[in-house]
C-alpha positions in Angstrom: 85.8 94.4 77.4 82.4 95.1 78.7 82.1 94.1 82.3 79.2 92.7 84.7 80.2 94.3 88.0 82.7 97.5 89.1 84.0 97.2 92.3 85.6 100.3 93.5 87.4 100.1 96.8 89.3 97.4 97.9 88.6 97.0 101.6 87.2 93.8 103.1 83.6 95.3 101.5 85.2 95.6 98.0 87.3 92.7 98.3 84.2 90.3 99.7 81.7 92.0 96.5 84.0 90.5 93.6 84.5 87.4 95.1 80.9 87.2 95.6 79.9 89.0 92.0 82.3 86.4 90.5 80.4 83.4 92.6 77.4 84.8 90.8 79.2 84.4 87.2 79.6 87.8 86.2 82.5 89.1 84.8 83.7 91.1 87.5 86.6 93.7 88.0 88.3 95.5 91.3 89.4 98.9 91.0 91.7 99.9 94.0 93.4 103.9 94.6 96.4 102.0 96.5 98.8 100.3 95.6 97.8 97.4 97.9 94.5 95.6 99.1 93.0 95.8 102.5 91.2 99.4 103.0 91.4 100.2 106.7 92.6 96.7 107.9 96.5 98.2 106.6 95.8 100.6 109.3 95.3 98.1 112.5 97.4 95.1 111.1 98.7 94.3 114.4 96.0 94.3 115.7 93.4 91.6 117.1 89.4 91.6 115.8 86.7 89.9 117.9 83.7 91.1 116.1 83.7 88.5 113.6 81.9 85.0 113.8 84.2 82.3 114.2 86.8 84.5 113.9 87.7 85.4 117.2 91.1 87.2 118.1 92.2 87.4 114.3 94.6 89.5 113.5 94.1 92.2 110.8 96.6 91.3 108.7 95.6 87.4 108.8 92.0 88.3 107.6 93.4 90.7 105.1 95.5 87.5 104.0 92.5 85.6 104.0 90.3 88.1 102.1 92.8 88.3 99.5 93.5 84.6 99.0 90.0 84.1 98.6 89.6 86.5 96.1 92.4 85.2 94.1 90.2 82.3 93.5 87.8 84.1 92.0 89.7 85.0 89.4 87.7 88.0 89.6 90.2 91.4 87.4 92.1 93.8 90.0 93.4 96.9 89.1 95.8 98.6 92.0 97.4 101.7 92.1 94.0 103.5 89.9 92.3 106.5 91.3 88.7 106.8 90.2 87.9 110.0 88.9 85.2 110.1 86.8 81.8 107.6 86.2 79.3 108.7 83.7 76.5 106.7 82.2 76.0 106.8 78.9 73.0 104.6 77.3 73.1 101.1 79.8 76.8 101.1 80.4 78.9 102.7 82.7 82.2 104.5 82.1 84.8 104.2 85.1 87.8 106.4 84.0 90.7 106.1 86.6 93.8 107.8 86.7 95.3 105.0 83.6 92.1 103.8 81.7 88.0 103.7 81.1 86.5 101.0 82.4 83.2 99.9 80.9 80.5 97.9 82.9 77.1 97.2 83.1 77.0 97.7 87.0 79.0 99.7 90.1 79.4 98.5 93.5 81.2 101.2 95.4 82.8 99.9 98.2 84.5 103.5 98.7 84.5 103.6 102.9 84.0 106.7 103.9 84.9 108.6 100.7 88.5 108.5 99.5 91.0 109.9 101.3 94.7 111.4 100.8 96.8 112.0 103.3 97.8 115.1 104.3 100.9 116.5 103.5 103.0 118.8 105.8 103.2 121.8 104.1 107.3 123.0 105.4 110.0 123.5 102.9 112.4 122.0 105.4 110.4 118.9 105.7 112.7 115.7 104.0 112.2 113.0 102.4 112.7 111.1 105.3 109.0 111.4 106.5 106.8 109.2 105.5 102.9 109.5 105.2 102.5 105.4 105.0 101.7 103.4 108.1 105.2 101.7 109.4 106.3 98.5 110.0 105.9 97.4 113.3 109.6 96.2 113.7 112.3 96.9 116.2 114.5 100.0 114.1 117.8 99.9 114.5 117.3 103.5 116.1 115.1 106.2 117.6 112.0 106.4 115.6 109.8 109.8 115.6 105.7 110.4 114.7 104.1 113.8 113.8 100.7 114.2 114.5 98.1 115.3 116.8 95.4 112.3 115.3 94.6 109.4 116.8 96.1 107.8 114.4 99.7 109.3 115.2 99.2 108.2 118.6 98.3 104.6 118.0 101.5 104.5 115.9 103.5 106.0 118.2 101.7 102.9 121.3 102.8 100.0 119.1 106.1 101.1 117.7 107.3 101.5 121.7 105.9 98.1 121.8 108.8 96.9 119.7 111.2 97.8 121.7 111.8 101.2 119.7 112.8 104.8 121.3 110.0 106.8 119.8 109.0 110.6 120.2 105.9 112.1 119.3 105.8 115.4 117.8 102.4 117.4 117.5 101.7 121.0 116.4 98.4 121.5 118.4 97.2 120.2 121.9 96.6 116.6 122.1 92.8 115.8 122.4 92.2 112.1 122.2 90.2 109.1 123.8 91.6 108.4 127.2 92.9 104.7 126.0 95.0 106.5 123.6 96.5 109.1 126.4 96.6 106.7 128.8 98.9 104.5 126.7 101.5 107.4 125.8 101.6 108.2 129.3 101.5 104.5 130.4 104.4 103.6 127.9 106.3 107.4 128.5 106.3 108.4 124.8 108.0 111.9 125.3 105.2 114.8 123.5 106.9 117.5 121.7 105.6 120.7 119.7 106.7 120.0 115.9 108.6 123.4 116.2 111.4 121.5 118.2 111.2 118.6 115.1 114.7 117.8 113.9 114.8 115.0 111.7 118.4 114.1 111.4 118.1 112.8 115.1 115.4 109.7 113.7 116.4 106.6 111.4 112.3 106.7 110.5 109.6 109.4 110.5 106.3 108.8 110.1 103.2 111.4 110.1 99.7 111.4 110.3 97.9 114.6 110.4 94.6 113.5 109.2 93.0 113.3 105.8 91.6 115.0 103.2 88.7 113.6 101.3 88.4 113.0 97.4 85.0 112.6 95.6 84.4 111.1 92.5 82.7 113.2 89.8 79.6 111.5 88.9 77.0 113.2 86.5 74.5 113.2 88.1 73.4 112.8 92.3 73.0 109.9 93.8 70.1 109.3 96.8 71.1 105.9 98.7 67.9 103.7 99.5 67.6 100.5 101.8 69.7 97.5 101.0 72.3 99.0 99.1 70.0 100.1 96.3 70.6 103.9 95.2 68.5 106.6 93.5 70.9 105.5 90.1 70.0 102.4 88.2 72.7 100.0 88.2 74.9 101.6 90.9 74.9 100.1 94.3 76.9 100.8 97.6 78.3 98.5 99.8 80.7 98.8 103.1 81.1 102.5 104.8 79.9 103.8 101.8 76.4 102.8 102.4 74.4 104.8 105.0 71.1 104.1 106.6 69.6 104.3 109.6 70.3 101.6 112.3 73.4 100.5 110.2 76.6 99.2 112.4 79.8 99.7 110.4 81.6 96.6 111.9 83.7 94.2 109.4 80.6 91.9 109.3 78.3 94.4 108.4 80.2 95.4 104.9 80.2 91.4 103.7 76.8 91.1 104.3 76.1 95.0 101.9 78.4 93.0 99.6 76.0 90.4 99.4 73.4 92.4 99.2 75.0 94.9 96.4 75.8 91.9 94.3 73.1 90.3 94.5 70.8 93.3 93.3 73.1 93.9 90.9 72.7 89.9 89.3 68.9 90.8 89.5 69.5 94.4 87.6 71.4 92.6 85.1 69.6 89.2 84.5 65.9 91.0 84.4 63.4 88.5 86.2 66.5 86.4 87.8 66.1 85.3 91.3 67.8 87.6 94.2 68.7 84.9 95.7 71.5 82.6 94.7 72.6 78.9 95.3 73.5 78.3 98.6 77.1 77.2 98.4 77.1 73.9 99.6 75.1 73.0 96.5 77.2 75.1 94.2 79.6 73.5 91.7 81.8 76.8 91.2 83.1 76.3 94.5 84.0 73.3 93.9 85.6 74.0 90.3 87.2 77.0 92.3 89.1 75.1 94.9 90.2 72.3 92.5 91.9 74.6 89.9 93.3 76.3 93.1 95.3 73.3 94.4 
């Protein structure tokens, strides 16, 4: 199968470009590195996002559920678990290989964030099984519950655990150097700091770590310049999300559906030569229409 539109990434700025590439009638398809949708909102599920209109106070994990739901309608093709690790072009088409198969497509929209990422591993022989690089569930354990790491990250983890009622300890292997909200609320909430030497993990029912990231880049023949609106130095590969930089640009939630629109959008006009940029406004749409009543 020959595709319309690759997505890669599926954060709200991948999810939001195949639902929208899939309004637009292309044949559209998702590729994801996780094993679940959502990008940076798995992150901050708990918490609470104002900076979206009409949207005010949601949590993260509602407008993830809302994002994916809505994609789900599209019927747009999503592949989880994939790692993308190779796009060539050869001729017009593009060839995605990910860790399980070649994708082919006429178009890419990375929706990538800020590159991917792998978390890093701690690199201890005695280290078990126990830990877990993941972020937890924010649940009342049925014991004491430790964090490693000196991140921000760690520490957020460490704030809304104790906010379940849990025992947790956080363990760090360097000095703690973080925004004062974030030291404030260990010290507020009296989450004992420990040096990772003194780690023992048979005294925790649950470990988790965060010591920060290491990025991954896709090998792509040939370099890419990003221009304005999405548009890149590469014909037929767009960027959308964190993955697009230009000057001025906020990276807020709302910002990445609008790139989608616009990455979509320029791809509909690289495809359909001479088409208009601008699509149907969706009140006068029928596929909406066709969406929702196959839906329910």
């Amino acid at each position: 199968m020959i595709y319309d539109v690759c997505v890669i990434g599926g954060g709200p700025a991948g999810m939001f470009s195949a639902f929208y590439s899939a309004s637009r009638r292309m044949n559209t398809v998702l590729i994801e590195g996780n094993h679940e949708l959502g990008g940076r909102l798995n992150l901050f599920l708990n918490y609470e996002i104002y900076d979206i209109p009409g949207q005010f106070g949601i949590l993260a994990q509602n407008y993830k559920k809302a994002l994916i739901e809505q994609l789900k309608v599209s019927k747009a093709n999503v592949f989880l678990g994939e790692i993308v690790e190779e796009i060539e072009k050869i001729d017009e088409l593009f060839y995605v290989t990910t860790s399980k198969q070649t994708i082919l497509a006429k178009t890419v929209i990375a929706a990538t964030g800020n590159g991917f990422s792998e978390v890093k591993r701690i690199e201890h022989a005695h280290i078990s099984e126990k830990i877990q690089y993941d972020p937890p569930a924010f649940k009342q354990y049925d014991g004491p519950i430790a964090v490693i790491g000196h991140t921000p990250m760690a520490a957020d983890w460490a704030i809304q655990l104790m906010g379940y009622g849990n025992a947790v300890t956080l363990y760090t292997d360097q000095e703690l150097n973080l925004q004062s909200i974030l030291m404030d609320g260990l010290a507020n909430n009296n989450i004992p700091v420990y040096d990772f030497a003194d780690f023992n993990d048979r005294a925790y029912v649950a470990v988790f770590c965060h010591i920060g990231s290491k990025k991954r880049t896709i090998d792509f023949k040939g370099r890419i310049k990003q221009r304005d609106n999405g548009l890149t130095s590469f014909c037929g590969y767009f960027v959308a999300g964190d993955a697009r930089y230009e000057q001025g640009k906020l990276k807020l939630i709302q910002g990445a559906t609008h790139d989608a629109m616009q990455a979509v959008n320029a791809a509909f006009q690289y495809i359909h030569e001479g088409a208009n940029y601008q699509p149907i406004v969706s009140t006068h749409d029928p596929i909406f229409k066709e969406w929702v009543k196959e839906a329910y």
